[in-house]
C-alpha positions as CSV (number, residue, x, y, z in Angstrom):
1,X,56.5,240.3,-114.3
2,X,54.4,243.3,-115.3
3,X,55.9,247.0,-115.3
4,X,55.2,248.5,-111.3
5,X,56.2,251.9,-110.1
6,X,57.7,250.1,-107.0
7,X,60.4,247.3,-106.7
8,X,58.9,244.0,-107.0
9,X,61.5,242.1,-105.0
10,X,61.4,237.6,-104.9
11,X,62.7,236.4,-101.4
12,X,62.9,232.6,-100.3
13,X,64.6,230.6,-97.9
14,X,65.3,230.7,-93.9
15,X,64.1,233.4,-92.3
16,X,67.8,235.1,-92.2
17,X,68.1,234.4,-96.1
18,X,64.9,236.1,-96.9
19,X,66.0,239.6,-94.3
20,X,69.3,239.6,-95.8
21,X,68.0,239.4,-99.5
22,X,65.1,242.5,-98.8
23,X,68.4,243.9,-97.5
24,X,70.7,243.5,-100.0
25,X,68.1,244.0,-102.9
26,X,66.8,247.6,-101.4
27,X,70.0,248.8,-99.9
28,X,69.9,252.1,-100.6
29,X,65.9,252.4,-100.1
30,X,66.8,250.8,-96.7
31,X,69.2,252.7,-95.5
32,X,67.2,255.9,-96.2
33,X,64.0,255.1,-94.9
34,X,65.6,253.5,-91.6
35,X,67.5,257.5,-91.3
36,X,64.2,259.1,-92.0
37,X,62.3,257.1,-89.9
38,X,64.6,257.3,-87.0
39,X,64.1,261.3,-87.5
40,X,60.6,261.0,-87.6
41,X,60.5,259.7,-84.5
42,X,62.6,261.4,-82.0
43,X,61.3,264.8,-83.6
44,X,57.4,263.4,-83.0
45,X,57.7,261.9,-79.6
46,X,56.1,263.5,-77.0
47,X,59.6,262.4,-74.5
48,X,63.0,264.5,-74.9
49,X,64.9,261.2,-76.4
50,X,68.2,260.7,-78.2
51,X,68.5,257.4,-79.7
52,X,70.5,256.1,-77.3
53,X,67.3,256.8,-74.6
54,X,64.6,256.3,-77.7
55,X,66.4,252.5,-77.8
56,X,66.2,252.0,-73.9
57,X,62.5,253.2,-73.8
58,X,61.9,250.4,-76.7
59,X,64.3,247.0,-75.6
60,X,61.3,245.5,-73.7
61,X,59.1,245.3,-77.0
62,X,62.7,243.6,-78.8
63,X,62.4,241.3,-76.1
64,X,58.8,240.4,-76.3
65,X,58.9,240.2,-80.3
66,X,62.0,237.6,-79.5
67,X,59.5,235.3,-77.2
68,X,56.7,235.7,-79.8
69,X,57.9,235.7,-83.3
70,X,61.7,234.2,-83.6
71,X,61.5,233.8,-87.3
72,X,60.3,237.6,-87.8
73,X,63.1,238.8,-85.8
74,X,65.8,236.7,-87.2
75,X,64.4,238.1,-90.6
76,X,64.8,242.1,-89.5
77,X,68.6,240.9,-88.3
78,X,68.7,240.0,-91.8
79,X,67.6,243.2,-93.3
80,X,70.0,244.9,-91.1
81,X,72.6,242.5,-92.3
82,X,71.9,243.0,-96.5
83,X,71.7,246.4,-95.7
84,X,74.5,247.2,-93.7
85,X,72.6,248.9,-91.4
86,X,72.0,248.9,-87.3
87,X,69.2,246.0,-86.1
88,X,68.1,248.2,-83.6
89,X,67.0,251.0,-87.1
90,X,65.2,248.1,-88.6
91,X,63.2,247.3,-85.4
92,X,62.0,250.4,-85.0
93,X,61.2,250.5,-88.6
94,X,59.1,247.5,-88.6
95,X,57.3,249.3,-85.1
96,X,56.2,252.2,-87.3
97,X,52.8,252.4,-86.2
98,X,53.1,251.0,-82.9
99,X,56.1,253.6,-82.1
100,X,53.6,255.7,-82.5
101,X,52.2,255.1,-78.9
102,X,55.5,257.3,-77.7
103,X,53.6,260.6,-79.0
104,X,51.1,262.8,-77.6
105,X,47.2,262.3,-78.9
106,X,47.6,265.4,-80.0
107,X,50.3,264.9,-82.3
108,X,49.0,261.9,-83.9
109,X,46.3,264.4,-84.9
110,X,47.7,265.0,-88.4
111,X,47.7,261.0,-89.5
112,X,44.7,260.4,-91.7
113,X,44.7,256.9,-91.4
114,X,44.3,253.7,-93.6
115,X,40.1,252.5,-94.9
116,X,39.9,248.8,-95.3
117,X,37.1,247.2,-96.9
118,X,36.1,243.6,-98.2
119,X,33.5,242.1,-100.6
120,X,33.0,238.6,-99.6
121,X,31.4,237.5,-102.9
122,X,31.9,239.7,-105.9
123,X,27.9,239.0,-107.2
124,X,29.6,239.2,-111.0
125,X,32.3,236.7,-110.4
126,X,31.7,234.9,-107.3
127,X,35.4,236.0,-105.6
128,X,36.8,237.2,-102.8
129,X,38.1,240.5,-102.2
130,X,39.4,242.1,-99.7
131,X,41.7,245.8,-99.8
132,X,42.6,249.2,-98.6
133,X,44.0,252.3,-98.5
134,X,47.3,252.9,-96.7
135,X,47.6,256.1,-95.1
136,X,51.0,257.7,-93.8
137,X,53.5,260.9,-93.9
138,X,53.8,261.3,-97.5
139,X,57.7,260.7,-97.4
140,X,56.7,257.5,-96.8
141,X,55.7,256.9,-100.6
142,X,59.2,256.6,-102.1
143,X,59.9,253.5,-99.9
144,X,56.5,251.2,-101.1
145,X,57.8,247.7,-102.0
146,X,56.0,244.6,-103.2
147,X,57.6,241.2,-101.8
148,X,57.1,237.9,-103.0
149,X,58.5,235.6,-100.4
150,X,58.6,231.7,-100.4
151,X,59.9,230.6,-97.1
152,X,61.4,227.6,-96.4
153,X,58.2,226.3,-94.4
154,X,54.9,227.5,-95.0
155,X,53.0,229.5,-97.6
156,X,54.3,231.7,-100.6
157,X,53.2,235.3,-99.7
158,X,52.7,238.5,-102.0
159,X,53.0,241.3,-99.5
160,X,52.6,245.3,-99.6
161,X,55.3,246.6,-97.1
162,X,57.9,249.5,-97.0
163,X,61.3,249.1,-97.4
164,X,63.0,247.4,-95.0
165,X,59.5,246.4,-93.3
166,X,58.3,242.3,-92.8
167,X,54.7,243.4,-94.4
168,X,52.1,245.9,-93.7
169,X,49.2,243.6,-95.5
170,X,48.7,241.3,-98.2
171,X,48.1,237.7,-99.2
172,X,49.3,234.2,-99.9
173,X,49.1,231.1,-101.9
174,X,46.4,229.2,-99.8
175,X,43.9,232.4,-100.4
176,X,44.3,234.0,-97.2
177,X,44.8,237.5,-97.4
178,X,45.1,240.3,-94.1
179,X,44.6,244.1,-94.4
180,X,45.1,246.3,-91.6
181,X,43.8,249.9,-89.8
182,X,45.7,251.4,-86.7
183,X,43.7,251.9,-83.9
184,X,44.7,254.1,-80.9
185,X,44.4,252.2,-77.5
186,X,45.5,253.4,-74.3
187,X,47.1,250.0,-72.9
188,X,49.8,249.6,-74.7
189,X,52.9,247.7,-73.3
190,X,55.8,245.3,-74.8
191,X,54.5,242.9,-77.4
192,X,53.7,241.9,-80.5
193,X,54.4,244.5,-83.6
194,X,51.5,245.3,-85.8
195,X,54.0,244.0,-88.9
196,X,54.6,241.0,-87.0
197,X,50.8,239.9,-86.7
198,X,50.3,240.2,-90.1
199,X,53.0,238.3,-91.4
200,X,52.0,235.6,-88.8
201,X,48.7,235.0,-90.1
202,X,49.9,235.4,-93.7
203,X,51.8,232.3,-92.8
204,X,48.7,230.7,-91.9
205,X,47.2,227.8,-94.1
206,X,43.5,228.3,-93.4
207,X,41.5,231.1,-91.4
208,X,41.6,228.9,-88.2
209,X,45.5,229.1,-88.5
210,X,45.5,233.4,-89.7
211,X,43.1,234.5,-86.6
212,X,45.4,232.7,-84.0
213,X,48.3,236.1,-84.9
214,X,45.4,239.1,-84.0
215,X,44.2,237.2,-80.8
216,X,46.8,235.4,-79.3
217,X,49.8,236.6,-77.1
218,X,51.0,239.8,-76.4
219,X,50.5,243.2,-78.6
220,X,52.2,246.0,-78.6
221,X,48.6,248.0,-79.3
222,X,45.6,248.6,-80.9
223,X,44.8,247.3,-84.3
224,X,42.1,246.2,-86.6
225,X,43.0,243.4,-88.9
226,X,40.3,242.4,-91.6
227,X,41.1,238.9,-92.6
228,X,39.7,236.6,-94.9
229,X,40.1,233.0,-97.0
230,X,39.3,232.7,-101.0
231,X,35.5,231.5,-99.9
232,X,35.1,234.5,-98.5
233,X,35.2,233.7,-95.3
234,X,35.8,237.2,-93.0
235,X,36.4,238.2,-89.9
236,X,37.0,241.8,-88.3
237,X,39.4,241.7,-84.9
238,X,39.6,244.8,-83.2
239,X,42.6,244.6,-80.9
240,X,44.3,246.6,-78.3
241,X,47.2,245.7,-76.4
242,X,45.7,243.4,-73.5
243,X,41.7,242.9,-75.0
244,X,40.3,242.0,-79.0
245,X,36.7,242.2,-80.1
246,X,35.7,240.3,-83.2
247,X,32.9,241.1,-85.6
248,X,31.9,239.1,-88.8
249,X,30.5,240.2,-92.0
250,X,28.3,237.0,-92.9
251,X,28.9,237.3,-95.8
252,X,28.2,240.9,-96.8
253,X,30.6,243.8,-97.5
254,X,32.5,245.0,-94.8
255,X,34.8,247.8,-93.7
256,X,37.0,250.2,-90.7
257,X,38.6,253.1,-90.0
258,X,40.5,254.3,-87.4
259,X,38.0,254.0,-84.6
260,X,36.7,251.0,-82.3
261,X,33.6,250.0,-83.6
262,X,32.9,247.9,-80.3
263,X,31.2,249.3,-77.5
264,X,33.4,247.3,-74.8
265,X,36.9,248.6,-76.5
266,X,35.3,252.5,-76.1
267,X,37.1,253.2,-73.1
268,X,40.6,251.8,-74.5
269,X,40.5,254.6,-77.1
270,X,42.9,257.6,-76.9
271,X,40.7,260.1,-78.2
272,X,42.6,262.4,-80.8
273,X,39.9,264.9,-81.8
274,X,41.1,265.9,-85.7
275,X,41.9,262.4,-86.1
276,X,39.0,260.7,-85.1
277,X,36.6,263.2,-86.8
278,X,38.4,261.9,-90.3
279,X,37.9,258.4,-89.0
280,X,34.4,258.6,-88.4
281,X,33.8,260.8,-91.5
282,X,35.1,258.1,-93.7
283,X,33.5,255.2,-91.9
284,X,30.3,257.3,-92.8
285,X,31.3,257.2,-96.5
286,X,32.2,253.8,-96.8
287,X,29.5,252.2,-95.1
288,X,27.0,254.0,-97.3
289,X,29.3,252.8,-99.8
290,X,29.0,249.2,-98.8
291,X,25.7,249.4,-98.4
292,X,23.9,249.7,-101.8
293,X,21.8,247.3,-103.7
294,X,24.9,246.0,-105.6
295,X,28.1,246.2,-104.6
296,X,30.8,244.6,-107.3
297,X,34.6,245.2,-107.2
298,X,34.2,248.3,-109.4
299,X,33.0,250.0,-106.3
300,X,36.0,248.9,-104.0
301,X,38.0,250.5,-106.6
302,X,35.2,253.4,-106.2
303,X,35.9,253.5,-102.4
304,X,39.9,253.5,-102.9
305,X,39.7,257.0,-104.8
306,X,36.6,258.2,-103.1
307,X,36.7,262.0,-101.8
308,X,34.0,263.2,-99.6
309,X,35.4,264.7,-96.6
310,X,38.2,265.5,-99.2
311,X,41.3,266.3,-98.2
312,X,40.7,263.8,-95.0
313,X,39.1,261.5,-97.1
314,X,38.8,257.9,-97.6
315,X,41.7,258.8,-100.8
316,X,43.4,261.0,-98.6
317,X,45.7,264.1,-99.5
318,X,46.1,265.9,-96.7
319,X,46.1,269.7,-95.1
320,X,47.9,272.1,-97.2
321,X,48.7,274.0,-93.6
322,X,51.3,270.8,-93.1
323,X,54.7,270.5,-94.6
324,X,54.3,268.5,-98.1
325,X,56.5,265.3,-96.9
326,X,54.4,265.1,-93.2
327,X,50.6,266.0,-95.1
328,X,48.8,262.5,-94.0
329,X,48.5,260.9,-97.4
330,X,47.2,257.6,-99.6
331,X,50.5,256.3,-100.3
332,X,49.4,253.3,-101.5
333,X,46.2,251.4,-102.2
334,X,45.9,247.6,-102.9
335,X,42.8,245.5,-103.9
336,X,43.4,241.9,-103.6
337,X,41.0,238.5,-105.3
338,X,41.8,236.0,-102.8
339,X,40.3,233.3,-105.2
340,X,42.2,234.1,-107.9
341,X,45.7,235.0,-105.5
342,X,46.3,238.6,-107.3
343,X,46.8,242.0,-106.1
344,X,45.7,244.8,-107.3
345,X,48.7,247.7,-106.2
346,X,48.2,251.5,-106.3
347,X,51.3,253.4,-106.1
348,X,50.0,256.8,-104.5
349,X,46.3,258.4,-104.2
350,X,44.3,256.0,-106.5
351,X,42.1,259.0,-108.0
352,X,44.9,259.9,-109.6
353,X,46.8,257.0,-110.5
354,X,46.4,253.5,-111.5
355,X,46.0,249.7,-110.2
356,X,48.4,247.5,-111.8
357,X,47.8,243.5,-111.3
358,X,50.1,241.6,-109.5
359,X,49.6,237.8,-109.4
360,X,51.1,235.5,-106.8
């Protein structure tokens, strides 16, 4: 293993084995993001809520998650379990961005949001990549984990997640890999977590078997998932909670923001004026970024630390006018070679810090 500034935590079996081993394993990581997150939350929302009311508001999307994904489920009751703390604090953990939909536009003003980006054939090497930036609350930061789960059926899995979180993106042995933006839609009911779809397709043998997670069934709300095999192979699925658009690179670099890029998802957009002028202001960046005569993987790593627009940039650090653990921030960055089954992790804003390699 080589030296990471974040737990690097192995995780096999049933799904209960491998929720009560991330449990056990970051105890005292889960614990305190699960408080802090629960805080977050009822101080954010744009409803009067005590947890009690917070947790009758949210049942339905238990229930839904129950009908849709079992396995993930069983897995967060194992968390809760290793953890010793409440199921209900891990499920709203693992809706992180989808809890969001309880807040006002306005609120949601302040989050930068995450810049995902793909080279389908590195013109130096011939690989796959596929990677982004991961944008949240700065307190966020001290709960990044890496997993490396081997489940009892399917595919090995490296994953980037937070503590006590299934996934938020990442890869697995058959050279699929997932990254992910949040997209504001305005249809949002009970269904499918955003951390639920990506561990679906992660457990996904070929792209076939990966796209089914985005497109199929109920979501909670909007995403975009950039998803791709080890040939290269990528597509873009914008998604909100009842409608998905896809988009395909053919071959060529690709990237999102935080914006629908489809002109039939438009009116599904909550517009959130601060936020969406970062979104588009990066999308500018990074598609004049993905457009030049050569683009090699030195340039995503260019992109991942990349500061025009700075401090709502594509490396993102925030207004100083915001309190220090709330300042939208790059708490993470990873940069993944689906053909050769590696990560590349980021622990923070990556102009500052540096990409360790992770292989699966």
């Amino acid at each position: 293993m080589c030296a990471l500034p974040v737990p690097l935590i192995e995780l096999q079996g049933t799904p209960a084995e491998i929720g009560a081993a991330h449990g056990e394993a970051l105890r005292d990581l889960v614990r305190e993001h699960a408080e802090r997150n629960l805080e977050w939350i009822l101080s954010a929302s744009a409803l009067r809520l005590d947890e009690a009311g917070l947790w009758k508001l949210w049942a339905p999307v238990l229930t839904a998650n129950e009908a849709e994904a079992p396995e993930l489920v069983e897995e967060m009751r194992g968390i809760a379990r290793g953890a010793g703390v409440s199921f209900e604090h891990i499920f709203l953990l693992n809706s992180l961005l989808d809890v969001s939909n309880l807040r006002w536009p306005e609120s949601l003003g302040s989050l930068v949001g995450c810049t995902t980006f793909a080279l389908p054939n590195d013109p130096e090497t011939g690989r796959a990549f596929i990677g982004q930036t991961y944008d949240l609350a700065a307190f966020r930061q001290r709960f990044n984990v890496l997993l490396e789960i081997t489940p009892a059926d399917g595919p090995k899995q490296l994953v980037y997640s937070l503590a006590g979180m299934v996934g938020a993106a990442g890869l697995n042995e058959d050279g699929m890999g997932i990254v992910i933006n949040y997209l504001s839609a305005n249809d949002c009911r009970p269904g499918k977590l955003h951390a639920v779809i990506v561990r679906k397709a992660l457990a996904g043998r070929n792209l076939a078997d990966a796209v089914t997670a985005p497109t199929t069934g109920k979501r909670a709300g909007g995403s975009h998932y950039l998803i791709s095999d080890a040939e290269g192979y990528l597509v873009s699925v914008e998604t909100t909670a009842t409608k998905f658009a896809l988009a395909y690179a053919d071959g060529k670099p690709f990237g999102h923001t935080n914006h629908y890029l489809t002109d039939r998802l438009e009116d599904s957009h909550t517009i959130r004026p601060t936020a969406l002028g970062s979104s588009i202001a990066r999308y500018t960046t990074l598609r004049r970024l993905l457009q030049q005569e050569t683009v090699t993987q030195a340039t995503l790593h260019e992109i991942a630390g990349c500061h025009v627009s700075y401090p709502r940039s594509i490396c993102a650090h925030g207004s100083p006018d915001e309190p220090a653990d709330l300042r939208g921030l790059t708490i993470a960055s990873v940069i993944m070679s689906l053909s050769e089954r590696t990560m590349q992790y980021c622990d923070g804003c990556p102009c500052n810090g540096e990409f360790e390699t992770v292989t699966l």
